[in-house]
N, C-alpha and C positions, 0 to 999 in steps of 0.2 A: 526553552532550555537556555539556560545563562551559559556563556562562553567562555567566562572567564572569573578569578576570583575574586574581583569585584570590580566596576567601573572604574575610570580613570577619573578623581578628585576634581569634580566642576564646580559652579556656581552653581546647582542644583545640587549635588553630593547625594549621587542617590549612589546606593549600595547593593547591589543586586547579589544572590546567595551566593555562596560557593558553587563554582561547577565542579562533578566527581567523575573522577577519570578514572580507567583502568586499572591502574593499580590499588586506588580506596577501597575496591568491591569483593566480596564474599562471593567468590564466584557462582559455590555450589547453590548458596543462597539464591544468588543475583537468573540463577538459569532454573531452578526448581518455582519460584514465584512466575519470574515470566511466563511457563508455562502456563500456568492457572490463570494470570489475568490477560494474558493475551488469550486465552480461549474462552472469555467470555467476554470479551471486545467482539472477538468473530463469531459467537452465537449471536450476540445483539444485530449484528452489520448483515448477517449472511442474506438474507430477504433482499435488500437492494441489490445486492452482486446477483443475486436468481435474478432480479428485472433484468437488469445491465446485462446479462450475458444474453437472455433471450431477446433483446431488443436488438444487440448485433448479429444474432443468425437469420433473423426473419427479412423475407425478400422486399416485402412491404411493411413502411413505421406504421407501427401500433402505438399510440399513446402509453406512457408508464403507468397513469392511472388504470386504464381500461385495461390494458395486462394485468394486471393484480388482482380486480376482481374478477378477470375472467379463471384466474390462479384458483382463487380461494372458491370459484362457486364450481370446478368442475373437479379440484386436485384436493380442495381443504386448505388448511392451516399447514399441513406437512408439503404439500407444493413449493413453500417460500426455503423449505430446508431440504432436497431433493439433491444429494452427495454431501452432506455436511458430515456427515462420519468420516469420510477417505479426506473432505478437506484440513477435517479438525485433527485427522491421524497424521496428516503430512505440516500443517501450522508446525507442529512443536520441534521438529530437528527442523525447521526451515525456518524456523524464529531465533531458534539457538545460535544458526548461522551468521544470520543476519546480526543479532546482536553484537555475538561477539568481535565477528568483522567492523563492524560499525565503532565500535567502541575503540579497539586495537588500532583502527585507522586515524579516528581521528585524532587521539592520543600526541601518535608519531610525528604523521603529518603537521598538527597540530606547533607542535616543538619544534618541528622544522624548517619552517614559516617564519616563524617567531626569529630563529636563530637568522634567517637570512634579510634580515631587517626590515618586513614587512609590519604594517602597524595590526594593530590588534582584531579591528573589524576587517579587516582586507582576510589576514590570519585565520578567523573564525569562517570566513564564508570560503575559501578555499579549503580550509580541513573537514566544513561539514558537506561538499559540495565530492572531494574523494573518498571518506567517510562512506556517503549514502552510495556513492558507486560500486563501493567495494565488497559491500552489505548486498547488497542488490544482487550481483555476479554469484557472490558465493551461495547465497539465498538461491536462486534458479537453478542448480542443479540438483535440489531437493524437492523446491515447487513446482517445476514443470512438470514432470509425470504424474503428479498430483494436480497439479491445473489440469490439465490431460482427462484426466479420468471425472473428475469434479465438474467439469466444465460441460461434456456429457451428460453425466445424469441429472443437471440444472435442465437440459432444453431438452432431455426425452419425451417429455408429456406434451411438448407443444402440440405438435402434430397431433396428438389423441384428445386435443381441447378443442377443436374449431380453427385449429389457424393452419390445417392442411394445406391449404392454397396459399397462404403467402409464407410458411417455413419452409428452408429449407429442408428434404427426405433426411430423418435422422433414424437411428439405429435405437433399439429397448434392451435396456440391460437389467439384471435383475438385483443389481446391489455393486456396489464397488469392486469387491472379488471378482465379479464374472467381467464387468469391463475391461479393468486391467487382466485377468487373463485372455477375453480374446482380442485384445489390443496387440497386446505381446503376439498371440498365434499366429494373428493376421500381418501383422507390420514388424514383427521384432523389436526391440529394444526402441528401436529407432522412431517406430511407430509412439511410445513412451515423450521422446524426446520432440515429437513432432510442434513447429514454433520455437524452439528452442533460443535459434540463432535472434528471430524477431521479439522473443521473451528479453534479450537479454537488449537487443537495441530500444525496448520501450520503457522497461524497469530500469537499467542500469542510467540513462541520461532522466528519467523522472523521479528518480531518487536523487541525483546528485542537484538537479534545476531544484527540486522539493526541498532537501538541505542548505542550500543556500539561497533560499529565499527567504526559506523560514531564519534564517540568521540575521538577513539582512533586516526582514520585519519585525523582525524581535527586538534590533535595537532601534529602527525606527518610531515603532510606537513606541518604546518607554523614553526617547526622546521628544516623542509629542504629548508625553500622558505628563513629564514631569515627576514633582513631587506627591502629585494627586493619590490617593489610594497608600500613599506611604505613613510610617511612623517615623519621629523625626528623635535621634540620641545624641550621647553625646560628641557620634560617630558622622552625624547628619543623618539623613534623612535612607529607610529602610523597607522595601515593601512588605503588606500583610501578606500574609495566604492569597487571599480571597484576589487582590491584582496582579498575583504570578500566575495564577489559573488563568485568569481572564485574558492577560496576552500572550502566554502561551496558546489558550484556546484561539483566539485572533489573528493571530501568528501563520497558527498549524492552516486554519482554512482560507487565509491568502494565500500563502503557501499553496496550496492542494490545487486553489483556480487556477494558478500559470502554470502548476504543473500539468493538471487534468487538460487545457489547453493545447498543450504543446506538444502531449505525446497521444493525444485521445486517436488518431486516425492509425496510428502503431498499433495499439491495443487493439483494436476493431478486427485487423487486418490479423492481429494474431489469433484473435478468439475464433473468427473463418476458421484459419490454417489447421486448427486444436479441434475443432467440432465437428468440423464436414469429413463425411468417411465415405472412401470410394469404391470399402471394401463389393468385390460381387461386380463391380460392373467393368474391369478389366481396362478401368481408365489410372492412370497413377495420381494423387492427392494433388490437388493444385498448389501451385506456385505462389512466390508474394505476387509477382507482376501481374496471373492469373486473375490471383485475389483482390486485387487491385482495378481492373477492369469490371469484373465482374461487380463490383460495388459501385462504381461511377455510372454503367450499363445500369444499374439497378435507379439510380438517384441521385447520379451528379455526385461533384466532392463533396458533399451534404451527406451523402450516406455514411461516410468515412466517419461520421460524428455521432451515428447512431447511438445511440445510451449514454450521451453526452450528461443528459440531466442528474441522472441516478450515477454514471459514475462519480460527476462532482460533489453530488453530495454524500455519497459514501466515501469518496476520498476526503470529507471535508470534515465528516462525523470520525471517521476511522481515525484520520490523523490529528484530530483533537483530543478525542480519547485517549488515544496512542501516545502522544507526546503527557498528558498531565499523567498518564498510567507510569506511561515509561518515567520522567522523572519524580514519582514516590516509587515504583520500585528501586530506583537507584538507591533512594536512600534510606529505602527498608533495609537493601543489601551494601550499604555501607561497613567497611572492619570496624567501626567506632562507630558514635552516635554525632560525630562531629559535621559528618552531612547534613544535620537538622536543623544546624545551626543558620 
């Protein structure tokens, strides 16, 4: 994603596109598209997040390979998408969120930066750094009772495949509906929200590290790429297509490793919290500190890393996809066609 309306005039003069802000975009446009292709970003990705989440409940690691076929020979093909309905029904006001917050932030921020004399790249990785923060926050009051319930019907069949002895005891639900109703029965509201506090301590700091890396990478490769991949006017030198893909793609999965890095034992710790249910046995839901023990007890702070592989490379695939998706639909949903330019 370019940060700005075009580089600052060097001895390379490279010309990076116009960036589109908040105010260029066709809102109804800019939100009726998102949905459709961010829902099939998340049909493509949902299979590794089934790994990734069963690999953080089980008491003892399983290889991600060996999980998968043991997936596909006892569950099928439909094992890899097990809650993708309740995830795909909550993606879209929780994508809407996200955007819009994302976009409105860093707008502001953005300008505001700028106005207090900060230079342009400093500017860029502070505005996409509160930006992804703010996306994040508003985003987890939609997704987490939807992680909540998704998260569930990912790891029900573990137990029913062979891996009784090193899963965690989980509960069988028979669709989305019946979850989130006896979720609600049993825990109330609250039971919905449960991780909520740890949802927002692991997305809201791996979205803002995520955004400003990616900012930061973004200008450093096309300050190590040059004019290479570019077409040269009588404006200087201008990239094609084909090399604003490529380091956006480049960008997105550096990006993704310091993020998936730095918040991977959050995530873990939250996926615990969201899936072990203690309904029936008269003990109350564990705790982070709990959760915490109990995974070091399990395997050192090495367990804390569990689904480390499959997260990375879903966050690395996701947020590839996601960043060259997200900027063409920006500039599907541009007011003018002057985004193409």
């Amino acid at each position: 994603m370019s940060l700005s309306a075009a580089e600052d005039d060097s001895a390379s003069e490279i010309h990076l596109p116009a960036d589109i802000d908040w105010e260029m975009l066709d809102k109804s446009k800019f939100f009726f598209l998102g949905a459709a292709l961010f829902s099939g970003v998340s049909a493509a990705l949902y299979p590794i997040v089934v790994l990734k989440t069963r690999q953080q409940v089980m008491v003892n690691e399983v290889p991600c390979f060996k999980m998968a076929i043991s997936i596909l020979k006892n569950e099928g093909f439909r094992g890899f998408y097990r809650g993708f309905g309740t995830s795909l029904t909550g993606t879209i006001p929780a994508r809407a969120l996200y955007m819009g917050a994302l976009e409105m932030t860093k707008s502001n921020v953005g300008s505001a930066t700028v106005q207090l004399g900060m230079s342009e790249a400093s500017a860029s990785a502070v505005a996409n750094a509160a930006a992804g923060l703010s996306a994040a926050m508003a985003a987890q009051l939609v997704w987490t009772p939807v992680d909540v319930v998704s998260q569930r019907l990912m790891v029900q069949g573990s137990c029913m495949n062979g891996h009784s002895g090193n899963a965690v005891t989980l509960k069988t639900y028979s669709g989305g509906i019946d979850a989130f109703r006896r979720i609600l029965h049993s825990d109330g509201v609250r039971g919905l929200y449960r991780g909520f506090g740890i949802s927002i301590l692991t997305y809201a700091p791996s979205n803002a590290v995520w955004w400003a890396s990616y900012s930061v990478a973004h200008r450093t490769i096309w300050g190590c790429v040059g004019a290479y991949g570019c077409k040269k006017n009588e404006h200087g030198y201008r990239p094609d297509g084909a090399a604003v893909v490529a380091v956006q793609g480049l960008s997105a999965a550096m990006a993704s490793g310091v993020s998936a890095l730095v918040t991977m034992p959050l995530d873990t710790i939250k996926t615990r919290m969201q899936v072990l249910d203690e309904e029936g046995s008269g003990r109350r839901p564990p705790t982070i500190l709990q959760t915490v023990r109990n995974l070091v007890k399990e395997g050192g702070f090495s367990a804390c890393y569990r689904g480390l592989a499959p997260r990375w490379a879903s966050m690395s695939m996701s947020a590839t996809t996601m960043i060259t998706t997200y900027e063409f639909l920006k500039r599907l949903s541009t007011k003018t066609q002057d985004g193409f330019a």
